[in-house]
PABALO-359568 format. One record per residue (C-alpha): x, y, z. Coordinates in steps of 0.02 Angstrom, whole numbers, padded with zeros to 5 digits, always signed. Each point is the difference from the previous one (the first is absolute). Layout:
! residues N
XYZ/...
//
This chain:
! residues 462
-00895+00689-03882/+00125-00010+00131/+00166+00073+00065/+00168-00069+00056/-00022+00067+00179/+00063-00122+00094/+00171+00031+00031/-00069+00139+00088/-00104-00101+00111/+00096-00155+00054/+00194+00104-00006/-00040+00139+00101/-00038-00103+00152/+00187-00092-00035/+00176+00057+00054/+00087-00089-00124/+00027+00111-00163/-00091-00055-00117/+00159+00057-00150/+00131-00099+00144/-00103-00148-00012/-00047-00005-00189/+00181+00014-00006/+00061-00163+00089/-00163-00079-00072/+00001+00037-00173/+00099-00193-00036/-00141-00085+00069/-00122+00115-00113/+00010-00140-00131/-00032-00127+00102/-00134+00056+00135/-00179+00045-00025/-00032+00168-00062/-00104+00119+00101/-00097+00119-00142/-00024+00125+00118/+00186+00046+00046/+00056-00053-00187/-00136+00105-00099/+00145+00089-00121/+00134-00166+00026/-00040-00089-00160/+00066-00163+00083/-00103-00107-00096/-00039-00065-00181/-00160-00027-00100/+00063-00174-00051/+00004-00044+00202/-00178-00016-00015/-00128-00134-00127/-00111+00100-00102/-00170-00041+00063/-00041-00104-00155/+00118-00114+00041/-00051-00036+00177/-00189-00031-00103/+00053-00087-00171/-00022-00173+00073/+00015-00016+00193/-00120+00127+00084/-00107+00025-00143/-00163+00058+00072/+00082+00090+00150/+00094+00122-00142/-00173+00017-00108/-00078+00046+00176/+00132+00144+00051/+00028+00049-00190/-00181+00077+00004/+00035+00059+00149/+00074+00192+00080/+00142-00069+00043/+00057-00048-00177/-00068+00180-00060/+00094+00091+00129/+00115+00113-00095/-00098-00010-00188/-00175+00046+00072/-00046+00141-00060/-00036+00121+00140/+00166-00044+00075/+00087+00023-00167/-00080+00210-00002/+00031+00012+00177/+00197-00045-00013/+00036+00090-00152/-00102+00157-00016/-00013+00031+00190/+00114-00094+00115/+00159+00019-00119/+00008+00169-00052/-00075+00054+00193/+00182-00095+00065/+00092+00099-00106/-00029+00168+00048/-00038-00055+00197/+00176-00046+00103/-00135-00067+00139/-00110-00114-00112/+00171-00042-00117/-00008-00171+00039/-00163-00048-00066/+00070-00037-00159/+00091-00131+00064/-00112-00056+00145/-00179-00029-00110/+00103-00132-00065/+00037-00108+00159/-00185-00072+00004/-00067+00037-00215/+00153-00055-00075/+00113-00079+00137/+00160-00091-00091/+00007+00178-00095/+00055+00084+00157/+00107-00131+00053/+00099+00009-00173/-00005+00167+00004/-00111+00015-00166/-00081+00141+00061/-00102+00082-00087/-00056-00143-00068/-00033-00012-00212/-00186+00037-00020/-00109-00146+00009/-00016+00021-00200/+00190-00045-00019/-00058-00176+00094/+00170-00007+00120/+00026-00109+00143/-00091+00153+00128/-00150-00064-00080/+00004-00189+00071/-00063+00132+00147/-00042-00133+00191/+00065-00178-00084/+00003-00130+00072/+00179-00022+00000/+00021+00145+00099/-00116-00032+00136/+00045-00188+00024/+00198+00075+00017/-00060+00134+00163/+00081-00058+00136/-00053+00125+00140/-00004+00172+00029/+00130+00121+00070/-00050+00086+00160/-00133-00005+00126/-00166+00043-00090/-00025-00047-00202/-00037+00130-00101/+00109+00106-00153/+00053-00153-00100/+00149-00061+00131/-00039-00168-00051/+00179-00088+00003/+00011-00125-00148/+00096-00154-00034/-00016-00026-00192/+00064-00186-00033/-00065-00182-00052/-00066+00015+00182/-00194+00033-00031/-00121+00044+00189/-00152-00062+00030/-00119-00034+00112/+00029-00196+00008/+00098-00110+00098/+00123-00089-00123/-00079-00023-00168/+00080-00061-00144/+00025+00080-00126/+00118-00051-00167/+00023+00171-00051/+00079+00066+00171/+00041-00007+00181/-00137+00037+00118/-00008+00089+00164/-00141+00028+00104/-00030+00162+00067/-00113+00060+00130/+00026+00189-00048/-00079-00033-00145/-00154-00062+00066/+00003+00167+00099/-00100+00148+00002/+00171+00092+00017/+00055-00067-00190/-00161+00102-00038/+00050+00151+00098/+00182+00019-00085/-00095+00102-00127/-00171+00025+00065/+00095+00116+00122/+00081+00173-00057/+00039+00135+00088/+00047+00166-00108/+00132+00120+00004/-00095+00113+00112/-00003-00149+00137/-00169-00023-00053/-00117-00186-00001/-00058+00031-00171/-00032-00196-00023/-00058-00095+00133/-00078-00130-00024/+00082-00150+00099/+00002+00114+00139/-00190+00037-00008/-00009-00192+00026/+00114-00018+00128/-00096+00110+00109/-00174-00089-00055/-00082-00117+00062/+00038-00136-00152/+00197-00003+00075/-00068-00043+00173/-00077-00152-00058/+00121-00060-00126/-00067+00046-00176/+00123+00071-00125/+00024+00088-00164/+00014-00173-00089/-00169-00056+00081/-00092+00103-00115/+00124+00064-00136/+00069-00171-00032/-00139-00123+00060/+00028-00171+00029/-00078-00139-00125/+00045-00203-00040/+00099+00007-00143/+00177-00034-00062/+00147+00139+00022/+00090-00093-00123/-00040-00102-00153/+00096-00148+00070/-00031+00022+00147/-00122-00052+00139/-00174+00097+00017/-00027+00046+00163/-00147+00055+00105/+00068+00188+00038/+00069+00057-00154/+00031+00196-00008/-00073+00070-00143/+00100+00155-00077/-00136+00100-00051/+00033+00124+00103/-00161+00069-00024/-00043+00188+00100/-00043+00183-00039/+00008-00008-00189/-00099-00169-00010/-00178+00056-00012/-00060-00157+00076/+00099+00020+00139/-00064+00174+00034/-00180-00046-00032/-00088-00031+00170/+00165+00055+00123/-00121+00115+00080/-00179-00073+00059/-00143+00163-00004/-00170+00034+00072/-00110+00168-00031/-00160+00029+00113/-00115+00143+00021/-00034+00072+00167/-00208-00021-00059/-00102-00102-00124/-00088+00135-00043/+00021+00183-00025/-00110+00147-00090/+00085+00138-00137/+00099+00127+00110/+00034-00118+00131/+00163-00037+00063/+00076-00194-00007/+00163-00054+00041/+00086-00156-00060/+00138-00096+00060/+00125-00109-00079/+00114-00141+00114/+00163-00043-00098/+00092-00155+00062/+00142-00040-00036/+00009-00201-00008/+00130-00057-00099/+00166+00111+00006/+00132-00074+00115/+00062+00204-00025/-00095+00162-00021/-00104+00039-00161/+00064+00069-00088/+00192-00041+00012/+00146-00003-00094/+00026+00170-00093/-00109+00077+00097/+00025+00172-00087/-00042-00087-00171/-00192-00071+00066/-00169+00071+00040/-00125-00087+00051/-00166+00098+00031/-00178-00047+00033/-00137+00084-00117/-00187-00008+00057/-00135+00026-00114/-00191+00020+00031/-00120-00042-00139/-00197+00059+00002/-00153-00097-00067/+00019+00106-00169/+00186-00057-00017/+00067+00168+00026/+00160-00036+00106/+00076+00117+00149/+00186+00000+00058/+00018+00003+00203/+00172+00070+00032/+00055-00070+00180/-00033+00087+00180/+00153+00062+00046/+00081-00042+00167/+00117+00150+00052/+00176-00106+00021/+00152+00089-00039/+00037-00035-00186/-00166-00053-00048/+00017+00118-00149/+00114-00128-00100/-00127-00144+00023/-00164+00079-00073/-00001+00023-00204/+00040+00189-00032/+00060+00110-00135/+00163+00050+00041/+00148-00022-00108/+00171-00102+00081/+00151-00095-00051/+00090+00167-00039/+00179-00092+00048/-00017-00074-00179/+00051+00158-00066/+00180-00037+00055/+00021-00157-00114/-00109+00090-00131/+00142+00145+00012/-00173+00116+00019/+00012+00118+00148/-00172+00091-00025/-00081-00181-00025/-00156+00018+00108/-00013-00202+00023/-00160-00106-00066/-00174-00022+00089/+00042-00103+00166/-00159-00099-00011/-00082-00001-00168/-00163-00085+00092/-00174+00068+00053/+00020+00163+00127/-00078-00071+00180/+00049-00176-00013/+00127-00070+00140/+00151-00072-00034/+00083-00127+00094/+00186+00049-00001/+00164+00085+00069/+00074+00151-00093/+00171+00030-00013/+00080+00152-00026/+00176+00069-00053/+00117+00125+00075/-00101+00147-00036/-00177-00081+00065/-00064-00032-00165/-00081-00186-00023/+00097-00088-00104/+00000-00186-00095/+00186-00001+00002/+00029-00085+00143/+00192+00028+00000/-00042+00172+00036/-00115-00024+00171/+00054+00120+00129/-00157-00041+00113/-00167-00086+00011/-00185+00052+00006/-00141-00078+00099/+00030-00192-00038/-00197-00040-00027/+00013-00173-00096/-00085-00145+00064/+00107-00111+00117/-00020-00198-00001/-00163-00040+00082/-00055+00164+00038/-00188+00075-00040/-00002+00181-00044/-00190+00079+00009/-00038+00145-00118/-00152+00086-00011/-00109+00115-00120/-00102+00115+00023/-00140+00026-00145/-00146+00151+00006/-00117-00098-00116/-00050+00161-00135/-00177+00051+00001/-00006-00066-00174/+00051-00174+00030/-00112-00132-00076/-00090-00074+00112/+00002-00209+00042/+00153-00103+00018/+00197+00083+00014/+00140-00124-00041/+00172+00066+00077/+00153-00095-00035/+00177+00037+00069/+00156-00087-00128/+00170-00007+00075/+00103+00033-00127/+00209-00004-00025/+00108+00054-00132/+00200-00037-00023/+00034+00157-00043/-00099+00170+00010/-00063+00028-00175/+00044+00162-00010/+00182-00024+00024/-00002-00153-00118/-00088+00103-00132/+00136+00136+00012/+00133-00121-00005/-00061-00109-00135/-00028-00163+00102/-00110-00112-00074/-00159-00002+00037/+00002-00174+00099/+00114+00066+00148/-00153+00137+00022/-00135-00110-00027/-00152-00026+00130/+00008-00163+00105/-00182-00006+00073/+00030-00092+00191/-00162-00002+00026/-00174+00062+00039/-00146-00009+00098/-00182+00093-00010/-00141+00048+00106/-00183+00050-00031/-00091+00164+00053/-00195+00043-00012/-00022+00172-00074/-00183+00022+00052/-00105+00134-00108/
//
C-alpha cells in the first residue's frame, strides 16, 4: 500500500506556493497531464476516460490480455490479502491515526489507481464488481506519461488518458488508436513509480527498484521487464506483425511459485565423513542468490519470511531438527524461528487495546530467517507497513550474494549407527501463517513455496 507523500518531497524544496500556483494553473488542469501524486484527493478524472481491459483484449491484443488477466496486476485490488488488509486493518487504522490518515486514500494509487484519481475512494468491495476492480489495466499503463519529480516512487505517475496509447515501438499502426512510442515505458523507472513507497514516518517500506538500482543487474543494463515481462516471437496484436522481442505481460514474481522455485541455489556439507555417537559435527549451508535483480525477499518485506529448516535423519529413520549456530549481530533475534508473540499494532484497527498480537513466526524455533523487521512507533514489529517508525537488521539475501550458515549437531549416544542424511529446504511464505490464520486469509497467501534443497551424507560409525 502506498501514501500520497509526495507533495511533501518535491514542494518543499520549491519557492513557489504550491496553493499560488494551483491557483493560476487550475485552467490548464483539464488539459495537462495529471500528476497522481499532487492530485491524490482532486477527482480530476473519470472512469469512462479509460477502456475496460476487455476491450483492449476482445479482438486486438487477445493473448497479451489472457496473459496479464491471470496475472497480479489484474488482481491488484480484488486479491484477497489486499482486500483484509485495506478494510479490516489499513481503513479503520486511518481513521483513528491523523499521521497514517492518508492511507485510505493512498493504498489506492498503485491497487486500484483510476479509483483515486476519481476520487472513488474507498472503493466498493471487490464483491460489488466496480471499476476499482479492473485493478493495473492496460489502459492505464499505456496512458503514463512520466513521473513527477526526481526519483519514482508513491504513485506520481502523471497520466494522459486519450486515444493516444504508449508503447514501446517506433510507429506502429494501429486501427483502433494513435500510437506513441515511449522510452519511459521501457524503463525500469515505470517499474519504480510503485515499486517505490516511502511511509508517513519517512520510511523505505518498499523498495524494490531501488534495491536494483544499487545492484549489480542496473550496472549492466538488465531491467524489471527482463525477467517480469520476458521477451518472446509472437504477435502484440492480432493484426498485427509478430515480432522477435515481444513483451510478455505475465508479470510473473513473488506469488508465482515457479518463479520462486530455484531463486536461491543451496549446498550443505559436513565438516567430516565420519563421526561416532557424542561427537560433535558441524554443517554448513552456502545460499546464493542467482536470480533476483533485487534482494530476496522484496516487496512487502514485512508481509514475507523466508527461513531455512535443516533436518538430520538416522539409519532407523528417526529424524533430528538442527536449529542454526548463531552469529552474535545486532538483531539476530528477529531472524532465527522463536516463540514470541508480535504484530500488537493490529489491535488499533481491531479497536482491541489489550490485544497481545499473533505468533511472529509460526515456524520451527532455531531455524534462520532471511528477512528485515519492521517495527512501529512503539518498537513493536509490525506487518502494517504504514505504521514503520524504524527498521531492524536488514538480513535478506541481496542479488548475487552467498550467505554461509552453519549447524552445529552433538550426534546423541543413541543414534543409529550407519548412514545420516541431512537436508536443509529454503522455504518462503507470502504471508506469516500466523497472522493469516488470525485474519482469515486463505490458506494460499500462507502456503509453503519450497525454493529448494540440497543434502549431504554422514557415517555414524557403531
Amino acid at each position: 500500500m502506498l501514501f500520497p507523500r509526495i507533495i511533501n518531497a518535491y514542494l518543499k524544496s520549491s519557492t513557489v506556493c504550491f496553493s499560488l500556483l494551483a491557483f493560476f494553473c487550475v485552467a490548464l488542469v483539464a488539459v495537462l497531464p495529471v500528476s497522481a501524486g499532487e492530485n491524490a484527493n482532486a477527482a480530476k478524472h473519470k472512469y469512462g476516460e479509460w477502456e475496460k481491459p476487455d476491450y483492449c483484449g476482445s479482438s486486438c491484443h487477445v493473448d497479451i490480455y489472457q496473459q496479464w488477466k491471470q496475472s497480479m496486476m489484474s488482481q491488484s485490488y480484488t486479491h484477497h490479502w489486499d482486500e483484509i488488509e485495506y478494510f479490516k486493518l489499513a481503513i479503520p487504522h486511518a481513521e483513528k491515526d491523523e499521521i497514517v490518515a492518508e492511507v485510505k486514500e493512498g493504498c489506492n494509487g498503485c491497487h486500484a489507481p483510476m479509483s483515486l484519481l476519481v476520487g472513488d475512494v474507498p472503493p466498493p468491495r471487490p464483491e460489488e464488481n466496480s471499476r476499482a476492480n479492473e485493478g493495473v489495466h492496460c489502459d492505464f499503463c499505456h496512458t503514463i506519461t512520466g513521473y513527477d519529480g526526481e526519483l519514482p516512487f508513491n504513485f506520481n505517475y502523471v497520466v494522459d488518458p486519450g486515444d493516444t496509447k504508449h508503447g514501446p515501438r517506433e510507429n506502429p499502426e494501429s486501427p483502433a488508436h494513435e500510437t506513441f512510442k515511449s522510452d519511459f515505458l521501457a524503463s525500469a523507472d515505470f517499474c519504480g513509480i510503485c515499486h517505490n513507497e516511502k511511509d508517513s514516518y519517512g520510511m523505505w517500506v518498499k523498495s524494490t527498484h531501488l534495491e536494483w538500482k544499487e545492484g549489480p543487474y542496473a550496472a549492466e543494463g538488465v531491467r524489471c521487464h527482463d525477467c517480469h515481462m520476458t521477451n518472446a516471437k509472437s504477435v502484440t496484436a492480432s493484426m498485427g506483425p509478430e515480432y522477435e522481442d515481444a513483451r510478455q505481460h505475465l508479470f510473473h514474481g513473488a506469488h508465482d511459485p515457479g518463479k520462486v522455485r530455484g531463486v536461491v541455489e543451496l549446498r550443505i556439507h559436513p565438516d567430516v565423513n565420519e563421526a561416532e555417537p557424542g561427537e560433535a559435527v558441524k554443517f554448513t549451508v552456502a545460499l546464493f542468490n542467482q536470480k533476483t535483480g533485487h534482494k530476496f525477499p522484496t516487496g512487502s518485506v514485512e508481509d514475507r519470511i523466508l527461513w531455512l529448516h535443516v533436518e538430520a535423519t538416522d539409519a532407523a529413520g528417526k529424524a533430528y531438527h538442527l536449529p542454526v549456530d548463531k552469529k552474535g549481530f545486532e538483531g539476530e533475534e528477529y531472524t532465527i524461528g522463536s516463540d514470541v508473540l508480535a504484530y500488537q499494532d493490529m489491535g488499533i484497527a481491531l479497536d482491541d487495546p489489550d490485544f497481545k498480537g499473533v505468533q511472529r513466526d509460526g515456524i520451527p524455533i532455531g531455524n534462520r530467517i532471511f528477512r528485515m523487521p519492521y517495527f512501529d512507533p512503539q518498537g513493536r514489529m509490525t506487518i502494517q507497513q504504514w505504521y514503520t517508525k524504524s527498521f531492524g537488521v536488514d538480513y535478506r539475501i541481496g542479488p548475487r550474494e552467498t550467505k554461509l550458515e552453519t549447524f552445529s549437531f552433538e550426534l546423541p549416544d543413541d543414534v543409529e549407527p550407519g548412514q545420516m542424511k541431512i537436508t536443509a529446504t529454503l522455504n518462503y511464505q507470502l504471508l506469516v501463517k500466523p497472522v493469516a490464520d488470525f485474519l482469515g486469509v486463505p490458506e494460499e497467501e500462507s502456503a509453503i513455496m519450497e525454493v529448494n534443497n540440497h543434502s549431504t551424507y554422514l557415517e555414524v560409525l557403531p
